[in-house]
N, CA, C and O atoms as a GROMACS GRO file, in nm:
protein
  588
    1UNK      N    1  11.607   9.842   9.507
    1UNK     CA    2  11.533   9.926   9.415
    1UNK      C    3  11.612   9.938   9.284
    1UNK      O    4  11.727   9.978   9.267
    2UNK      N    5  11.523   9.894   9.197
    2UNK     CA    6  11.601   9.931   9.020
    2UNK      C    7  11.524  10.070   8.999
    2UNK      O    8  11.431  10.134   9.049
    3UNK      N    9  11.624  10.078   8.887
    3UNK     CA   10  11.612  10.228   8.794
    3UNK      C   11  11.462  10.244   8.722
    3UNK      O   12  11.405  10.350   8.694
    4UNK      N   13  11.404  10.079   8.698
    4UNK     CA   14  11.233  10.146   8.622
    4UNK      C   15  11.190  10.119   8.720
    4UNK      O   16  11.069  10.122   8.701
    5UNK      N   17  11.219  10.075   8.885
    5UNK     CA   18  11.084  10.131   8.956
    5UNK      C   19  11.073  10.238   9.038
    5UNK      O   20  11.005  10.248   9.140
    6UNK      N   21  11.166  10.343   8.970
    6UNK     CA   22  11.156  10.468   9.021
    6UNK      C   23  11.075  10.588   8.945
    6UNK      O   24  11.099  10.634   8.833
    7UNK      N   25  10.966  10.627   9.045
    7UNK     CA   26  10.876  10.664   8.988
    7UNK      C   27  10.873  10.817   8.996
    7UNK      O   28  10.911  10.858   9.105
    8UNK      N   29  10.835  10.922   8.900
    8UNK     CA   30  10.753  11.044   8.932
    8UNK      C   31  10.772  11.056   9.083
    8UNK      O   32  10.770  10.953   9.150
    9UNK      N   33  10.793  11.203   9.153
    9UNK     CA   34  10.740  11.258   9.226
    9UNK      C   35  10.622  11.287   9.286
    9UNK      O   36  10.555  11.334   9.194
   10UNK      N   37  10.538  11.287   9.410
   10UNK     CA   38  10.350  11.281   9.376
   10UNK      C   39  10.356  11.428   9.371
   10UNK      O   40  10.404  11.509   9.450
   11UNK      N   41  10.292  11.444   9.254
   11UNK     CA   42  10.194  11.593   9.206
   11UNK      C   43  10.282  11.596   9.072
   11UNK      O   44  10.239  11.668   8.983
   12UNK      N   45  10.390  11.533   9.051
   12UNK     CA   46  10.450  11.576   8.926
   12UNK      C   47  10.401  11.525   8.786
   12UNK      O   48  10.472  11.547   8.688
   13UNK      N   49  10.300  11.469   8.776
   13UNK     CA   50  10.217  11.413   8.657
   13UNK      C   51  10.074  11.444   8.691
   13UNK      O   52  10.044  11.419   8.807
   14UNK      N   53   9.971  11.499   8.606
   14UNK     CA   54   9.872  11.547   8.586
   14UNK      C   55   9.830  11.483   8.475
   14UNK      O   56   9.895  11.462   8.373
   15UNK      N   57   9.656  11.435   8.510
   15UNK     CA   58   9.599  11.350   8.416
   15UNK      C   59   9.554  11.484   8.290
   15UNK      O   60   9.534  11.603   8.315
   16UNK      N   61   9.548  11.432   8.184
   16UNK     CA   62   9.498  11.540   8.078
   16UNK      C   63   9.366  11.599   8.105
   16UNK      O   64   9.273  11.550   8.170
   17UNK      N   65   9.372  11.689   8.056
   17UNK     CA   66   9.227  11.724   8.012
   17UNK      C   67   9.121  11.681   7.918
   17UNK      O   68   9.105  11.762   7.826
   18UNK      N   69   9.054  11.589   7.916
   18UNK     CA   70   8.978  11.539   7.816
   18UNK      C   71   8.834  11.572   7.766
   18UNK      O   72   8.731  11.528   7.817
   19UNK      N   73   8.842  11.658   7.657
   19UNK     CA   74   8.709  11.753   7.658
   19UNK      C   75   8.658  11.701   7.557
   19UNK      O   76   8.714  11.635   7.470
   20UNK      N   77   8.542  11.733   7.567
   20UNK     CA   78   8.401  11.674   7.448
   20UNK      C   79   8.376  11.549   7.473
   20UNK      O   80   8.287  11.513   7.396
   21UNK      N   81   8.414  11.454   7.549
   21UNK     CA   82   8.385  11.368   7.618
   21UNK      C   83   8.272  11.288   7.701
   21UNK      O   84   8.276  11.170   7.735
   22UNK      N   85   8.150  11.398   7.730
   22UNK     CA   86   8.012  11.402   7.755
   22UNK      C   87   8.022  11.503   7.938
   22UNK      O   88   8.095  11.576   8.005
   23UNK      N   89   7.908  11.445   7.937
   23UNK     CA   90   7.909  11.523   8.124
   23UNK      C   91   7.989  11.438   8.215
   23UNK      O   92   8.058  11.491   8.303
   24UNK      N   93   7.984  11.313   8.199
   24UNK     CA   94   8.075  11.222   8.269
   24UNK      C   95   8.206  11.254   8.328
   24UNK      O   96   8.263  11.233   8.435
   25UNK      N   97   8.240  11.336   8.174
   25UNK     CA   98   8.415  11.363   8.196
   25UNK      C   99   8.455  11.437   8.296
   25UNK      O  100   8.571  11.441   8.338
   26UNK      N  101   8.329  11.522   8.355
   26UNK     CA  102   8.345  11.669   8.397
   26UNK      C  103   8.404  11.782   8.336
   26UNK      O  104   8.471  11.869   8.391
   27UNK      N  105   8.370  11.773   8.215
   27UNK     CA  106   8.444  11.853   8.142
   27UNK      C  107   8.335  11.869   8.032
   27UNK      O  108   8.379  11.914   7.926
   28UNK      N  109   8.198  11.840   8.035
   28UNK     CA  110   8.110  11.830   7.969
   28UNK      C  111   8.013  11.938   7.872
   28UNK      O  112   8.042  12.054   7.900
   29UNK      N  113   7.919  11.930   7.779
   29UNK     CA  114   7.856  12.006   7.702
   29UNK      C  115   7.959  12.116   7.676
   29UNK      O  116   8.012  12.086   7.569
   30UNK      N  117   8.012  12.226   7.721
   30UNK     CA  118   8.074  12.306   7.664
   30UNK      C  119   8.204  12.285   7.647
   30UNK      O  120   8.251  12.333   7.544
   31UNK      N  121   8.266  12.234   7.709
   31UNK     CA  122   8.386  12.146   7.690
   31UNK      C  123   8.540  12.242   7.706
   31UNK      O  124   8.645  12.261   7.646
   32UNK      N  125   8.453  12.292   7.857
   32UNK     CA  126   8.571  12.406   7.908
   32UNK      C  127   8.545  12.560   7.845
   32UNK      O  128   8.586  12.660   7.903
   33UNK      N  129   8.480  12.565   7.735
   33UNK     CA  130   8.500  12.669   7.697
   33UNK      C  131   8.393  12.756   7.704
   33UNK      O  132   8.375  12.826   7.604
   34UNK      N  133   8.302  12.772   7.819
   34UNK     CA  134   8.202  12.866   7.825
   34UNK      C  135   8.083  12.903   7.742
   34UNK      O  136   8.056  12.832   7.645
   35UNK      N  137   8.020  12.993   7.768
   35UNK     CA  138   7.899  13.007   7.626
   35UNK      C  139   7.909  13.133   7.586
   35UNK      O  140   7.905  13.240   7.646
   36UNK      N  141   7.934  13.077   7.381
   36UNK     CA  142   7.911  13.168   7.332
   36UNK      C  143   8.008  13.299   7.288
   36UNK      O  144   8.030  13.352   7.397
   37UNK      N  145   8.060  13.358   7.211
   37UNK     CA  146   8.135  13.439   7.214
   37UNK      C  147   8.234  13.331   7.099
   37UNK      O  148   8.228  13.212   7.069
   38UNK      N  149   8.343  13.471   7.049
   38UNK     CA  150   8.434  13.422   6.913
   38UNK      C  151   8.538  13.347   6.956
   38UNK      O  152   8.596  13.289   6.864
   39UNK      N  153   8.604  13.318   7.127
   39UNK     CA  154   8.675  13.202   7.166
   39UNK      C  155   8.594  13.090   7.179
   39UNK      O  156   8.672  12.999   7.208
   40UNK      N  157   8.447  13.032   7.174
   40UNK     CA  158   8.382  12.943   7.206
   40UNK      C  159   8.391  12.895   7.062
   40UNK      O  160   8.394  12.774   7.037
   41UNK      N  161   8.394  12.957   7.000
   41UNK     CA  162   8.398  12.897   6.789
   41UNK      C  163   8.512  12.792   6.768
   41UNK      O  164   8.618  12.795   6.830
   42UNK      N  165   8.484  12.721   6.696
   42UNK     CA  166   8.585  12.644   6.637
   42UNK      C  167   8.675  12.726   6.543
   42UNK      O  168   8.604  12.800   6.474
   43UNK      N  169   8.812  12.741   6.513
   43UNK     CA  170   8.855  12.762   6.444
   43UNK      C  171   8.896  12.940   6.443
   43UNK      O  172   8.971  13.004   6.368
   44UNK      N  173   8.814  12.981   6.552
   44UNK     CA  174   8.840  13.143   6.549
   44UNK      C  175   8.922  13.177   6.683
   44UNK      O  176   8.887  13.097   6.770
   45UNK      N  177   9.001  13.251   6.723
   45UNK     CA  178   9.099  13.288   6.797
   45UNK      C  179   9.160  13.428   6.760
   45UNK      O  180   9.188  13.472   6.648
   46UNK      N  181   9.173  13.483   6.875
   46UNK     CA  182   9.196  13.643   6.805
   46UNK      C  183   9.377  13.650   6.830
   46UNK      O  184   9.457  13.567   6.872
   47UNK      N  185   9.393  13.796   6.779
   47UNK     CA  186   9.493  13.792   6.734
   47UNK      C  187   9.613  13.856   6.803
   47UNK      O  188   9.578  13.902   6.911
   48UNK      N  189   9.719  13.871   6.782
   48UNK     CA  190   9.824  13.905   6.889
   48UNK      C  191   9.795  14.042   6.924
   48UNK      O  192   9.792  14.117   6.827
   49UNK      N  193   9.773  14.096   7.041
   49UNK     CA  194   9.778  14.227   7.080
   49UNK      C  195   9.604  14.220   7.099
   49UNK      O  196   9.572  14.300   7.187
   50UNK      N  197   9.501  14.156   7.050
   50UNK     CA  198   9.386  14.200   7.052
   50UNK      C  199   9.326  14.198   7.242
   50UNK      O  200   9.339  14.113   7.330
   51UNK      N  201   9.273  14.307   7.242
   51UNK     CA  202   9.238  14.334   7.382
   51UNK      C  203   9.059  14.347   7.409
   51UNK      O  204   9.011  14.433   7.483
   52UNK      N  205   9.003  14.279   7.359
   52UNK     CA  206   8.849  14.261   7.327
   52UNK      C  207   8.767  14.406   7.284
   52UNK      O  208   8.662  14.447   7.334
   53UNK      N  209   8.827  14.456   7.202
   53UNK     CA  210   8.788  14.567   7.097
   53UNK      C  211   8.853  14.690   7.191
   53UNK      O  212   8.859  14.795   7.128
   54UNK      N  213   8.903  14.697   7.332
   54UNK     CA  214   8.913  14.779   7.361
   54UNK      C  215   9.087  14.851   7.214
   54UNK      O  216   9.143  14.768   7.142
   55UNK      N  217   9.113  14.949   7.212
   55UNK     CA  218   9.198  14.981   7.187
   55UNK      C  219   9.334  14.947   7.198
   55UNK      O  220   9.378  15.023   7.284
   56UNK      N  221   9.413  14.883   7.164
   56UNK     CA  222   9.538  14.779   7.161
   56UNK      C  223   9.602  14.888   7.253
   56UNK      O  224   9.558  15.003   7.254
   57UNK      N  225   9.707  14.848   7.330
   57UNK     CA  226   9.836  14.877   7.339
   57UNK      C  227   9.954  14.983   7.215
   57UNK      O  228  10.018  15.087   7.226
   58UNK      N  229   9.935  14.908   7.136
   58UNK     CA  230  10.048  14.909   7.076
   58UNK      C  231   9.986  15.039   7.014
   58UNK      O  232  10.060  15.137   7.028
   59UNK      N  233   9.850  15.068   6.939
   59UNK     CA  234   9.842  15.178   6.918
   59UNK      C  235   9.778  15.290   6.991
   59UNK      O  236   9.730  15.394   6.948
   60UNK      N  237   9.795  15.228   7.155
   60UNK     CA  238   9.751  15.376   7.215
   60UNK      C  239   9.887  15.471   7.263
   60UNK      O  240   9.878  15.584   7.310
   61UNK      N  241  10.020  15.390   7.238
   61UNK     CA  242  10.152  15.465   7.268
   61UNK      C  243  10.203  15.569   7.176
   61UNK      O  244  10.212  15.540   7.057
   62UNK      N  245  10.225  15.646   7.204
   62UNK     CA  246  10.261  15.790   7.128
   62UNK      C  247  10.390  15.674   6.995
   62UNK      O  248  10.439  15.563   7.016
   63UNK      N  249  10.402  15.756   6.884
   63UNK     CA  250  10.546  15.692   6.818
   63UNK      C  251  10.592  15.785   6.783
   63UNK      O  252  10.525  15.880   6.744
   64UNK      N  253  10.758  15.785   6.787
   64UNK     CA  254  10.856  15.899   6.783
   64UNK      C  255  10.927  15.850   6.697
   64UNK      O  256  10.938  15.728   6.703
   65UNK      N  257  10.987  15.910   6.605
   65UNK     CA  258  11.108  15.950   6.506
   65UNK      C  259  11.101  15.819   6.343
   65UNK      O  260  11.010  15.738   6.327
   66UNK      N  261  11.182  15.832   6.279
   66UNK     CA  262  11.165  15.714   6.172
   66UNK      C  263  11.268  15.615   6.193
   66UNK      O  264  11.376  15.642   6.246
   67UNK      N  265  11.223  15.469   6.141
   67UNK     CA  266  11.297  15.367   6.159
   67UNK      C  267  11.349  15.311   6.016
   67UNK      O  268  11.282  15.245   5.936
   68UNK      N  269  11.443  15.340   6.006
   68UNK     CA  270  11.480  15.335   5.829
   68UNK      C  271  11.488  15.163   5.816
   68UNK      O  272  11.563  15.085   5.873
   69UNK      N  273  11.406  15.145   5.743
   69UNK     CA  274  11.402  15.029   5.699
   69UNK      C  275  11.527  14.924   5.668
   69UNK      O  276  11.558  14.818   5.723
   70UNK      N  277  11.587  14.997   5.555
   70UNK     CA  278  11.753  14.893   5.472
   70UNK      C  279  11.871  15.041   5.520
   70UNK      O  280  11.936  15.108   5.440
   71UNK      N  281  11.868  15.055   5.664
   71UNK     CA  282  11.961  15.112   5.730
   71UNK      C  283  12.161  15.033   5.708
   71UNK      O  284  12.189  14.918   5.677
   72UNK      N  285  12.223  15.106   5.728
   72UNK     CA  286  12.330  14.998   5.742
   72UNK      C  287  12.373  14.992   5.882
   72UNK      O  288  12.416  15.094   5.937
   73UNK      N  289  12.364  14.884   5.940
   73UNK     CA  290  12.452  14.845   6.079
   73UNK      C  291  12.562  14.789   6.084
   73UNK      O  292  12.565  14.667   6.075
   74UNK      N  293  12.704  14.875   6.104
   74UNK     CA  294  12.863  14.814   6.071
   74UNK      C  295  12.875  14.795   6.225
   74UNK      O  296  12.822  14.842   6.326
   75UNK      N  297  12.995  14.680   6.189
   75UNK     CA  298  13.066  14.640   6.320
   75UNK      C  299  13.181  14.703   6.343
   75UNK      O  300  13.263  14.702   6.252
   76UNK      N  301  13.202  14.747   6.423
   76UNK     CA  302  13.322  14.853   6.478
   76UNK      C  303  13.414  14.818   6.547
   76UNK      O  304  13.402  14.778   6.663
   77UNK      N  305  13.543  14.831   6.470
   77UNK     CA  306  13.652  14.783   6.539
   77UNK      C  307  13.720  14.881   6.635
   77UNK      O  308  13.626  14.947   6.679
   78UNK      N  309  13.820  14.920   6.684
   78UNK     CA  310  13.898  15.060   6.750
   78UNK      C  311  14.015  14.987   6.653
   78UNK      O  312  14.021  14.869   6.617
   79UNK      N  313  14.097  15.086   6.625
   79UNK     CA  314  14.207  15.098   6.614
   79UNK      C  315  14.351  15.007   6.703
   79UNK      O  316  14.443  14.938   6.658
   80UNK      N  317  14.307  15.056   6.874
   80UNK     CA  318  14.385  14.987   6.927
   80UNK      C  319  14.391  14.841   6.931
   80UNK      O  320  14.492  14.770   6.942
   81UNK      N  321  14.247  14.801   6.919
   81UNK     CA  322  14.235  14.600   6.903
   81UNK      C  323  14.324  14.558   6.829
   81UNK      O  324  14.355  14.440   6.845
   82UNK      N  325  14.400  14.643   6.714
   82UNK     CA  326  14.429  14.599   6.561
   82UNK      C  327  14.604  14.554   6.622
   82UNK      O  328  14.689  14.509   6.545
   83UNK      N  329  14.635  14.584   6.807
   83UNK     CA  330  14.789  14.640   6.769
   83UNK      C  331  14.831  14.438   6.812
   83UNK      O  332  14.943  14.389   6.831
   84UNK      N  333  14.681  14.359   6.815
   84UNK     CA  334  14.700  14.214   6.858
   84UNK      C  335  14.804  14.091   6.737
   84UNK      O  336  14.888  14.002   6.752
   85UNK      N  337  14.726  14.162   6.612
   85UNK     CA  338  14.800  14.135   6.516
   85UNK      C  339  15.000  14.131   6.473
   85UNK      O  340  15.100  14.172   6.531
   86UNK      N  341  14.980  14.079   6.377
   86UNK     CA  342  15.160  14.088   6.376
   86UNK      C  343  15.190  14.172   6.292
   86UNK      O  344  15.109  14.194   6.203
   87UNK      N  345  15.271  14.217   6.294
   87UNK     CA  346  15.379  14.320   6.253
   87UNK      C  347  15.385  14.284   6.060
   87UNK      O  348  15.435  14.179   6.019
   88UNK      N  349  15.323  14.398   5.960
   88UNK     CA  350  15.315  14.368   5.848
   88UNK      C  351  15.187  14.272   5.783
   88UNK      O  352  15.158  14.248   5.666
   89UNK      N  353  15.136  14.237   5.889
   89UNK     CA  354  14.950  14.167   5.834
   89UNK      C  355  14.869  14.228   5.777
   89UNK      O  356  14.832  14.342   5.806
   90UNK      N  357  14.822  14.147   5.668
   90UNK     CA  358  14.732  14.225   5.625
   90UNK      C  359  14.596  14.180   5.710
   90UNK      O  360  14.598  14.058   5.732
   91UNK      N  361  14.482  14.247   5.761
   91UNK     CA  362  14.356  14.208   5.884
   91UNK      C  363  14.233  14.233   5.765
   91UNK      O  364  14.203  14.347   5.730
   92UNK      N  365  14.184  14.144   5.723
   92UNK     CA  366  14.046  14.122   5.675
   92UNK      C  367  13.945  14.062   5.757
   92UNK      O  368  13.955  14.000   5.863
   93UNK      N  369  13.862  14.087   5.700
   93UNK     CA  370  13.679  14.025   5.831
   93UNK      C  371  13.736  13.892   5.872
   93UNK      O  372  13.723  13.862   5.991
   94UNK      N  373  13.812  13.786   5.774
   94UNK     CA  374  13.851  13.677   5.870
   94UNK      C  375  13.885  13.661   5.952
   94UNK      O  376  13.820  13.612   6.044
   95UNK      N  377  14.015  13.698   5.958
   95UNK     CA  378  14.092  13.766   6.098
   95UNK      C  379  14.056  13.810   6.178
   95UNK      O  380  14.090  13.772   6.290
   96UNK      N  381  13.955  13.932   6.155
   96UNK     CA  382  13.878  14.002   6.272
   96UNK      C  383  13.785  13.921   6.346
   96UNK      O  384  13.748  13.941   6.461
   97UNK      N  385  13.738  13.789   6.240
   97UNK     CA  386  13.662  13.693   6.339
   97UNK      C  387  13.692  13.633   6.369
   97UNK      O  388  13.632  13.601   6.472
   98UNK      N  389  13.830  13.523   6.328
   98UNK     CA  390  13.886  13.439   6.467
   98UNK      C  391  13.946  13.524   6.572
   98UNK      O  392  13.940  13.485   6.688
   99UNK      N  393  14.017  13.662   6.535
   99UNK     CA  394  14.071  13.694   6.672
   99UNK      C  395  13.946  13.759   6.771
   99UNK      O  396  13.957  13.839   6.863
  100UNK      N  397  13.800  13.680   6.704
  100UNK     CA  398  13.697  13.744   6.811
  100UNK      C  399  13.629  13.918   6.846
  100UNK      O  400  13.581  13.960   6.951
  101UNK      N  401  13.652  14.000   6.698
  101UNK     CA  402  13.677  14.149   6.735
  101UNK      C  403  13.542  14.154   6.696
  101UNK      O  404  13.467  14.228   6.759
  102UNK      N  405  13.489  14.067   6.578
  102UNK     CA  406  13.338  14.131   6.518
  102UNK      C  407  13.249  13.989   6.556
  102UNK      O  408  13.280  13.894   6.628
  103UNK      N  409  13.143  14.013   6.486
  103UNK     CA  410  13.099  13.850   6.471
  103UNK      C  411  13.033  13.777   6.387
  103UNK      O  412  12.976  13.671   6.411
  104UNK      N  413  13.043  13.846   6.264
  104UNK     CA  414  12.981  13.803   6.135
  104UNK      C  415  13.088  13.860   6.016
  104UNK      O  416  13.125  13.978   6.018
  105UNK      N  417  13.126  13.780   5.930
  105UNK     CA  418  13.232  13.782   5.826
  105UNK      C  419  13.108  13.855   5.734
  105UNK      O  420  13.161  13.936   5.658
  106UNK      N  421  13.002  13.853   5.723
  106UNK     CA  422  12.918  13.906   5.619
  106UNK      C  423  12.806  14.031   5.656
  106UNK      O  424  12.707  14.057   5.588
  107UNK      N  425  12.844  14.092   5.766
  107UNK     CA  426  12.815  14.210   5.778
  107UNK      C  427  12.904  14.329   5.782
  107UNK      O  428  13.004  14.284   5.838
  108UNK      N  429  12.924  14.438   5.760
  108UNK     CA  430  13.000  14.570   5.716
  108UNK      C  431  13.056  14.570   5.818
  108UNK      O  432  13.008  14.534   5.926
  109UNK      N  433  13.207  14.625   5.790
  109UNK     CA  434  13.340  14.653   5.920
  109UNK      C  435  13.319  14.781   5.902
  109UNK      O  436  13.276  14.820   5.794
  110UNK      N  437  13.345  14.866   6.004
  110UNK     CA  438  13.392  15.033   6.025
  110UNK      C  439  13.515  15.039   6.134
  110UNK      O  440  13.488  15.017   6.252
  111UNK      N  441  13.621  15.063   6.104
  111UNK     CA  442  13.715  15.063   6.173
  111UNK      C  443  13.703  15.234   6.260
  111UNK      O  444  13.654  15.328   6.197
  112UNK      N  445  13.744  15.251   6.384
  112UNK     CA  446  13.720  15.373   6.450
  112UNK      C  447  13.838  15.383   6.536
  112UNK      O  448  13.902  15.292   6.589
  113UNK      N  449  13.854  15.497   6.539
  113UNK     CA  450  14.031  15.582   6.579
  113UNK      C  451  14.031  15.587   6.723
  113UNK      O  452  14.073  15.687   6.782
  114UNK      N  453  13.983  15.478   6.788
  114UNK     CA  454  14.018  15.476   6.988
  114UNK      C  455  14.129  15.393   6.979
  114UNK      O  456  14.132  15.286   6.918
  115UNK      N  457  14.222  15.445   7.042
  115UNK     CA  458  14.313  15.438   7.096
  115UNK      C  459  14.443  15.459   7.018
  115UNK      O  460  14.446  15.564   6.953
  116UNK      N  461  14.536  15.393   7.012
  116UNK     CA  462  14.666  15.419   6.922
  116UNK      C  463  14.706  15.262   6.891
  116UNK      O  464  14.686  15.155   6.948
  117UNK      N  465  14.783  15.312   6.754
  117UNK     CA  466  14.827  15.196   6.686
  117UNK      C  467  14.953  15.175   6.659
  117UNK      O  468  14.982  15.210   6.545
  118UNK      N  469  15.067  15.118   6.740
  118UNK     CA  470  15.172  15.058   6.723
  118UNK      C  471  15.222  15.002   6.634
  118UNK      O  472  15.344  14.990   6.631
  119UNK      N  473  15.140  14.950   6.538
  119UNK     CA  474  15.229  14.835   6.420
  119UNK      C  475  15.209  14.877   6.276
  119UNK      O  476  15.144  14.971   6.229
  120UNK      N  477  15.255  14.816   6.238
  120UNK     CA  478  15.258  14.831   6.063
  120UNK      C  479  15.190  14.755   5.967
  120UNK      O  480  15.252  14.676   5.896
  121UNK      N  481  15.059  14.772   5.957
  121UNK     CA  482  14.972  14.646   5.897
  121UNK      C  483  14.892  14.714   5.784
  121UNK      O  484  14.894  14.834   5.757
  122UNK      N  485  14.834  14.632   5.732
  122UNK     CA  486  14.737  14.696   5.629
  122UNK      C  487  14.617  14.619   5.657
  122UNK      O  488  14.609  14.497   5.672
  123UNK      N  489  14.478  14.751   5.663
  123UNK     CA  490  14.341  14.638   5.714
  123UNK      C  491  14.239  14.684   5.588
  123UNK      O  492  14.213  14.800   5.554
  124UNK      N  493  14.184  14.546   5.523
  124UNK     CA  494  14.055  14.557   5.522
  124UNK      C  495  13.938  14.604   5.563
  124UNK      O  496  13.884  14.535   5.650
  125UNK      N  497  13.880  14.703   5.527
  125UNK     CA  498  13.710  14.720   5.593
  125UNK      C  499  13.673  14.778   5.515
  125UNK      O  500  13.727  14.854   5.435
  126UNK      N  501  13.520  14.729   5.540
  126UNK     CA  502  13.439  14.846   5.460
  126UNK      C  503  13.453  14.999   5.457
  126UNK      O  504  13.462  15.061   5.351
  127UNK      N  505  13.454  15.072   5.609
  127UNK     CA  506  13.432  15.254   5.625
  127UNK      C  507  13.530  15.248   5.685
  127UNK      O  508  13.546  15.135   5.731
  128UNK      N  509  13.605  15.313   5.707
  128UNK     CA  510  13.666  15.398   5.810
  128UNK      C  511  13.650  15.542   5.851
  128UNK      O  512  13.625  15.629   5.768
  129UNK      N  513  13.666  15.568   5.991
  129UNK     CA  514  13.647  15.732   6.056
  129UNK      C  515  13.770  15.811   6.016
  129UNK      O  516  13.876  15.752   6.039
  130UNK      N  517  13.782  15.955   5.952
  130UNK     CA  518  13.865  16.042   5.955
  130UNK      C  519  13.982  16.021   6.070
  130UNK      O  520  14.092  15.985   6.027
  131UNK      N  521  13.970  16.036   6.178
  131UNK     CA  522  14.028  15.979   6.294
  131UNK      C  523  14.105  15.852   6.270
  131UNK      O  524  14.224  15.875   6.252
  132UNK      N  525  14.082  15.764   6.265
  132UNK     CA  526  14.132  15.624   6.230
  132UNK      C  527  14.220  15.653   6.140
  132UNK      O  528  14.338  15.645   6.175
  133UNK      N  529  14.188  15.694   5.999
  133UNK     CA  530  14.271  15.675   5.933
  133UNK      C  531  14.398  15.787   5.878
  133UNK      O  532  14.480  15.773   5.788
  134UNK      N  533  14.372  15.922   5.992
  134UNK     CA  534  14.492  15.933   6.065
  134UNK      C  535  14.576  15.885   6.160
  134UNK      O  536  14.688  15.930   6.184
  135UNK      N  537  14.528  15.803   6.209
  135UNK     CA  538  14.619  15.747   6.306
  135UNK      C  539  14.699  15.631   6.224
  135UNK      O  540  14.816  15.599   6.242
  136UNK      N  541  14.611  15.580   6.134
  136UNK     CA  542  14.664  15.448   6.031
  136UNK      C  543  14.831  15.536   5.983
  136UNK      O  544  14.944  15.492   6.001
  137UNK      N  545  14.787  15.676   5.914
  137UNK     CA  546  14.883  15.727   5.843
  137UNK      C  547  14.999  15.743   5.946
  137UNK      O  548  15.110  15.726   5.897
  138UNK      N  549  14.997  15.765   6.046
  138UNK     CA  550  15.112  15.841   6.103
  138UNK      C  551  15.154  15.692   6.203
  138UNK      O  552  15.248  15.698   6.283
  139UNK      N  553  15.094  15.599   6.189
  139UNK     CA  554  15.162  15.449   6.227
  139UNK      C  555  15.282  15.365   6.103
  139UNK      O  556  15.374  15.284   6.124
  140UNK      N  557  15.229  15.429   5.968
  140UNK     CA  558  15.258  15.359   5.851
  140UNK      C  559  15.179  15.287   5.817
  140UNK      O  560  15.213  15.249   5.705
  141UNK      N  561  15.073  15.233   5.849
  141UNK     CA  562  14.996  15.120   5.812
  141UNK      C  563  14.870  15.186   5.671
  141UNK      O  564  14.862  15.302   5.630
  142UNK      N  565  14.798  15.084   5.632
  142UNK     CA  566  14.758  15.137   5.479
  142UNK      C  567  14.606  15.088   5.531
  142UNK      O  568  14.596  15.027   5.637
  143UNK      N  569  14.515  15.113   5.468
  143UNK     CA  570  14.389  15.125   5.487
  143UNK      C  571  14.321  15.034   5.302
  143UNK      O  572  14.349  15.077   5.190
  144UNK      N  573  14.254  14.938   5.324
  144UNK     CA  574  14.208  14.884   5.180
  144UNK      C  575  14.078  14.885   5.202
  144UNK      O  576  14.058  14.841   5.315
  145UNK      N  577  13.960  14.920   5.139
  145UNK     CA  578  13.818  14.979   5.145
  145UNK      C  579  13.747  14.862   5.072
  145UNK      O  580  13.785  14.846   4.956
  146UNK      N  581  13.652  14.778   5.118
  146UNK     CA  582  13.655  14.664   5.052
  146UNK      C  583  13.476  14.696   5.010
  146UNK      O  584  13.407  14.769   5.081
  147UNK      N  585  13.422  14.631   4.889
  147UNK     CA  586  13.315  14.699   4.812
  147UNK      C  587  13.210  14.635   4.889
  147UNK      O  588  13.092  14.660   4.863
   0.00000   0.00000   0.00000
């Protein structure tokens, strides 16, 4: 036995469907698609969520609170991740993304005061928490607020 005369599995290929074809095809005059109505139309198809006039889903669920549109979503570092670094580094979004802490160099850093910080560095970020950047102070390390 060679490699092209190995065939399909039986049931694993299915002949198409071939519609408009006449009565012959078995698939004939309506051509699968029943009589009548706005799926029987050429070219008309309804639309995501539509539930045949009954009342959608989406607006029979109660809606709660506001969704601010141009919100800001920062990536949050702890404090303690920072103690991976070396001694006197300065840690910008680069850094934070090869050593794997955030995951986009072009979305906002917020650094946050979990845990404790051992070393002496100076970091880049956008925000920092009150918290954090007491702990920065009483490590020695400096805090740079980037625009």
């Amino acid at each position: 036995m060679k490699i092209n005369e190995i065939g399909a599995p039986k049931g694993a290929n299915r002949n198409t469907k071939r519609r408009g074809r006449g009565s012959g095809s078995g698939h004939g005059k309506t051509s699968c698609r029943g009589r009548k109505g706005a799926k029987k139309r050429s070219g008309r198809t309804t639309r995501p969520g539509f539930e045949g006039g009954q009342m959608q889903l989406v607006r029979r669920i109660p809606k709660r609170g506001f969704n601010a549109p141009f919100k800001n979503v920062y990536q949050v570092v702890n404090i303690e991740s920072l103690n991976r670094f070396k001694e006197n580094s300065t840690i910008g979004p680069e850094e934070l993304k090869s050593a794997g802490l955030i995951g986009s160099v072009k979305e906002p850093i917020k650094i946050l005061g979990g845990g404790d910080l051992k070393k002496v560095i100076t970091v880049k970020a956008h925000k920092i928490s009150e918290n954090a950047k007491r702990k920065l102070a009483s490590a020695g390390a400096k805090f740079d607020g980037l625009a």
